[in-house]
PLY file of the C-alpha trace (Angstrom):
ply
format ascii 1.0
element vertex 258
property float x
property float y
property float z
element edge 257
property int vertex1
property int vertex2
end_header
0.00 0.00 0.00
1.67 3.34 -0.92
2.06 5.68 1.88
2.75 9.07 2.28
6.26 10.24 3.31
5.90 12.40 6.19
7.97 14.53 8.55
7.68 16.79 11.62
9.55 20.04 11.97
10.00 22.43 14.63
7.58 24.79 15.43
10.19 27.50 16.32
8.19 30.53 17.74
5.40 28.96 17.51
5.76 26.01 19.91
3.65 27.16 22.76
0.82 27.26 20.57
1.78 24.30 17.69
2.96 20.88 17.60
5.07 21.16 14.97
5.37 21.96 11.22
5.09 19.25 8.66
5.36 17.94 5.26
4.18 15.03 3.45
5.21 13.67 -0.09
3.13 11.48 -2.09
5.78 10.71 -5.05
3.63 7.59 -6.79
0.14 8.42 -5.22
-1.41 7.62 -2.24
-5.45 6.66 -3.45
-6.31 6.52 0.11
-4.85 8.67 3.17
-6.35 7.86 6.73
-5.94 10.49 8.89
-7.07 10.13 12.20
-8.57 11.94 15.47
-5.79 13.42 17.72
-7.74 16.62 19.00
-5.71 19.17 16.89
-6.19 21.52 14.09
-4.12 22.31 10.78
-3.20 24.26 8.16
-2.66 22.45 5.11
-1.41 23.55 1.73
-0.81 21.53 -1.35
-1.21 22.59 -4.74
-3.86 20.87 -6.07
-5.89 20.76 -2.94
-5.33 24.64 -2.12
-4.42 26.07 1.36
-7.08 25.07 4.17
-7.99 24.54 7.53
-8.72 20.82 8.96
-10.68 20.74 12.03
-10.75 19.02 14.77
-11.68 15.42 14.32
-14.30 13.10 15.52
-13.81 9.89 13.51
-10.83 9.10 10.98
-10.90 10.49 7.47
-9.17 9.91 4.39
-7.78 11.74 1.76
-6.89 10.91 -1.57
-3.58 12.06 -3.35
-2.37 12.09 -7.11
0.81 11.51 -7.30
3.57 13.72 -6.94
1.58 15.73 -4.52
3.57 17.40 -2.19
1.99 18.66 1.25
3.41 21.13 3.70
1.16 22.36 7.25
1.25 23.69 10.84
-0.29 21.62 13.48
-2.03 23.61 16.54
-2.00 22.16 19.64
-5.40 21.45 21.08
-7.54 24.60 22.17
-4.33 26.90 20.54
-6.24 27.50 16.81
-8.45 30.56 17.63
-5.89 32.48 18.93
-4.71 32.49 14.60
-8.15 31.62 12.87
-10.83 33.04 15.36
-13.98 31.38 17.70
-14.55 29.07 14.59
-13.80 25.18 16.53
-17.13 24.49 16.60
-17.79 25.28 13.14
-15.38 23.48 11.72
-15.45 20.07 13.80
-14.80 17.20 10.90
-14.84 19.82 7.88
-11.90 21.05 5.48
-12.47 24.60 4.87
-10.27 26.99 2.65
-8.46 29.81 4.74
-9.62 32.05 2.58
-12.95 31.72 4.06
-11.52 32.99 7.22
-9.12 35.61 6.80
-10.50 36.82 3.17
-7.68 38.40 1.42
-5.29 37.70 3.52
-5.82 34.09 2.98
-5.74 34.76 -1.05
-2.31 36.51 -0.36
-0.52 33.69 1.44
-2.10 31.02 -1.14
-0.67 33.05 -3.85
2.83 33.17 -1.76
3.08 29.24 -0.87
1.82 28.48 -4.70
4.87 30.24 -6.07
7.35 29.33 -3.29
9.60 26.19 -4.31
10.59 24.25 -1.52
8.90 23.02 2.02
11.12 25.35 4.12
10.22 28.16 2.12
6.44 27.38 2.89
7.31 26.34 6.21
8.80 30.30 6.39
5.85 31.77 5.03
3.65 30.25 7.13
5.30 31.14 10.42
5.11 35.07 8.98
1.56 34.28 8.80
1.04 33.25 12.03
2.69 35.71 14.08
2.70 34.31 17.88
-0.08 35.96 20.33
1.71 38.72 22.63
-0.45 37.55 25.49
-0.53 33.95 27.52
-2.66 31.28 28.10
-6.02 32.15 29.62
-7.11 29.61 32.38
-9.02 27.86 29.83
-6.33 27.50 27.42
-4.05 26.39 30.39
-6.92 23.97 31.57
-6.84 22.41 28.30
-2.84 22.00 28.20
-3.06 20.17 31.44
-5.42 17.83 29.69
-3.20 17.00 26.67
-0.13 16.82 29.00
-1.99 14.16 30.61
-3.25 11.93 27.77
-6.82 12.50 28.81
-6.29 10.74 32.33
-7.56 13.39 34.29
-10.49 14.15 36.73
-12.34 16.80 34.62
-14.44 18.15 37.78
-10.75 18.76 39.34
-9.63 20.42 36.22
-12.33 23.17 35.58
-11.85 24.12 39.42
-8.55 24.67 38.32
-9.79 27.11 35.69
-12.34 28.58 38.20
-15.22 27.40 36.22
-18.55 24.78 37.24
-18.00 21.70 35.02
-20.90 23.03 32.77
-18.99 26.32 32.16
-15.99 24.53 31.49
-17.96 22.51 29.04
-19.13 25.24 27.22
-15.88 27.07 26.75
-13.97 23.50 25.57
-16.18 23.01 23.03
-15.73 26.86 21.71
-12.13 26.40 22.22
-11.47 22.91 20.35
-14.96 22.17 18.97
-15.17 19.08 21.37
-16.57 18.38 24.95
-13.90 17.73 27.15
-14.60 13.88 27.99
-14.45 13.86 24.43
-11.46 15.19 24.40
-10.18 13.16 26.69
-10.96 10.08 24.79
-9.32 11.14 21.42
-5.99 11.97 23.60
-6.38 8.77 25.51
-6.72 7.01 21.62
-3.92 9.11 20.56
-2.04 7.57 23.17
-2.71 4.46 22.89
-1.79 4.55 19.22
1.67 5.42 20.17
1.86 2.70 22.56
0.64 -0.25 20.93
3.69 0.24 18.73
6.13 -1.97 21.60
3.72 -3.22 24.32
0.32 -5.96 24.11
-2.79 -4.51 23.88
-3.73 -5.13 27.74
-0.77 -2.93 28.81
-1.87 -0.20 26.56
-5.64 -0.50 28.06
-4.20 -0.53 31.51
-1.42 2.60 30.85
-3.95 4.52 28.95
-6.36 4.12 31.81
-9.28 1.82 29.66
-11.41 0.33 32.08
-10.41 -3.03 29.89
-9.46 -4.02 26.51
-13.28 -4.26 25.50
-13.37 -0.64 26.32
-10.47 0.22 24.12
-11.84 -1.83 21.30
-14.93 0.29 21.48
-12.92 3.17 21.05
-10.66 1.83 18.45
-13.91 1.01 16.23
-15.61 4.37 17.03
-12.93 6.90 15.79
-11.47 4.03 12.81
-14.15 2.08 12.29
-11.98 -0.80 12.97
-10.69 -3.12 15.42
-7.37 -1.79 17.00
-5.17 -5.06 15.77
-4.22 -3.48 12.63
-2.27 -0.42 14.66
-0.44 -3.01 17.22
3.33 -4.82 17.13
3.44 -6.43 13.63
0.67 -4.94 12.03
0.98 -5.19 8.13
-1.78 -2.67 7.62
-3.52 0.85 8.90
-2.58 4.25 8.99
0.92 5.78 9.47
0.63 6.84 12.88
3.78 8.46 13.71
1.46 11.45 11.75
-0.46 11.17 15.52
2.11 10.82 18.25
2.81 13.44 21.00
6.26 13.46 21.59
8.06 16.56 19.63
9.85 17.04 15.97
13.53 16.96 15.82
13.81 18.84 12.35
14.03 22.36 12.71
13.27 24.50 9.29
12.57 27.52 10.16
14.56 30.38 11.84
0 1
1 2
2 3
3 4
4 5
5 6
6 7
7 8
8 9
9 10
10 11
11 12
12 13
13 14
14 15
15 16
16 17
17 18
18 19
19 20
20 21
21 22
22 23
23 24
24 25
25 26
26 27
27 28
28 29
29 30
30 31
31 32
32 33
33 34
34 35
35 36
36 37
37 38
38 39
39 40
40 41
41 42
42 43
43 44
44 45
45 46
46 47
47 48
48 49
49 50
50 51
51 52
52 53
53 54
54 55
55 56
56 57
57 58
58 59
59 60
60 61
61 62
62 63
63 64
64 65
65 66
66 67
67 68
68 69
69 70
70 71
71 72
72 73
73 74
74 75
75 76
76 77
77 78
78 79
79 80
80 81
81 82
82 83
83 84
84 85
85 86
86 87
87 88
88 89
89 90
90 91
91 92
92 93
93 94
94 95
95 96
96 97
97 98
98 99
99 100
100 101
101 102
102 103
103 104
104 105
105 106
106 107
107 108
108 109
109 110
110 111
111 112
112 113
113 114
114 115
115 116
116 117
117 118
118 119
119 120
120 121
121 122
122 123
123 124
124 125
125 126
126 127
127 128
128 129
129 130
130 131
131 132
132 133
133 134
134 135
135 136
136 137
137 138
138 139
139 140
140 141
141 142
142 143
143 144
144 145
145 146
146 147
147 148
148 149
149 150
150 151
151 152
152 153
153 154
154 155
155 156
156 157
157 158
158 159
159 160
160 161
161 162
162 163
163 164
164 165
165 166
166 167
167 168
168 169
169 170
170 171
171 172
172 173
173 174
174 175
175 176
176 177
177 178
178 179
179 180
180 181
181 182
182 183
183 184
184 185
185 186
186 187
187 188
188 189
189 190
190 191
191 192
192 193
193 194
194 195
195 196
196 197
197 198
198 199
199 200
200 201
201 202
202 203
203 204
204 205
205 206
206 207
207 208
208 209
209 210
210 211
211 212
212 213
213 214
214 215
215 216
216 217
217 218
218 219
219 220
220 221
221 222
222 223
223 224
224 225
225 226
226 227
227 228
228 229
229 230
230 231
231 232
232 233
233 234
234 235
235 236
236 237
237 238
238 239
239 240
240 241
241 242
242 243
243 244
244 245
245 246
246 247
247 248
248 249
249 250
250 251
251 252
252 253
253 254
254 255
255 256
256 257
């Protein structure tokens, strides 16, 4: 099955706010890209499929790439898009959507610039122009929501909006505006994410038990919810399903830009 060539990059400046930079490279064609639910949101810009904005995820999608495509994007961290594109999470939950909807011309100007640049650092550069870094911090929200990604999901939610000096309905409310999903949904697509990762070297009962699955039927549920299939096609030996280093949370080590 062809696969797409990827690889992370530094996010430079923007690190507080993005997981990385990336690019992906689709020399023969891939007909059918899975991309699955991690609880981010991207840029994405190739030229055939134009420059747009993936939201956050519910269940995996796919994507389907001629070949010689040649992909270059940022990668927001969970609740960290709308301090670039606006109180649009919500609106965009499983949906591609150009950028030009969003910023208008400014969105036709930095097409135009990453359709006539040649190269994936030079992209990589004019996105990070694009995006200049927010002069203020993290709201408690925004924190909030950081200590829920740092912690795979694993986390008393209750305990966590205290921390951000909201009820559990308020906090609700402003996770969904801030990453278009509830926070025990949240929670479960980290907690997937993470399990992802970790089915690469241990059995699938460890990874129930370290990702804190009541038991491996519980993951399975999961694992057929957001991929519509049982997880055995992710674990040690699998011949088949998606590339998922595209999903894990540890940092890039290449560094393009600045």
């Amino acid at each position: 099955m062809e696969r797409l060539h990827y690889r992370e990059f530094d996010a430079g400046a923007l690190a507080p706010f993005a997981e990385c930079f990336w690019s992906g490279d689709a020399a023969a064609g891939v007909p059918s890209d899975p991309i699955l639910p991690d609880g981010c949101m991207d840029i994405v810009f190739w030229p055939d499929g134009g420059l747009r904005v993936v939201g956050t995820m519910t269940t995996q999608q796919t994507v389907a790439l001629p070949p010689g495509a040649q992909l270059v994007g940022i990668r927001f961290r969970p609740g960290m898009a709308g301090f670039f594109l606006g109180d649009v999470a919500p609106d965009l939950v499983d949906r591609w959507t150009a950028l030009e909807d969003l910023w208008g011309a400014r969105g036709r100007r930095l097409h135009q610039e990453l359709g006539d640049s040649a190269t994936a650092a030079a992209r990589f550069l004019s996105l990070s122009r694009a995006l200049p870094p927010p002069e203020h911090g993290l709201d408690s929200v925004r924190r909030a929501i950081a200590a829920i990604v740092a912690a795979g999901g694993a986390v008393d939610l209750d305990w966590v909006a205290s921390q951000a000096r909201l009820s559990p309905r308020q906090f609700r409310r402003r996770s969904i505006e801030e990453t278009g999903l509830s926070p025990k949904f949240l929670c479960r697509v980290l907690r997937f994410r993470r399990a992802i990762v970790l089915a690469a070297r241990l059995g699938w009962a460890a990874v129930a038990a370290e990702c804190g699955y009541s038991d491996q039927a519980h993951l399975i549920r999961d694992f057929r919810e957001f991929t519509g299939a049982p997880p055995t096609g992710f674990g040690r030996g699998a011949e088949r399903g998606p590339d998922v280093s595209r999903r894990r949370p540890s940092g890039p080590s290449d560094r393009p830009v600045g």
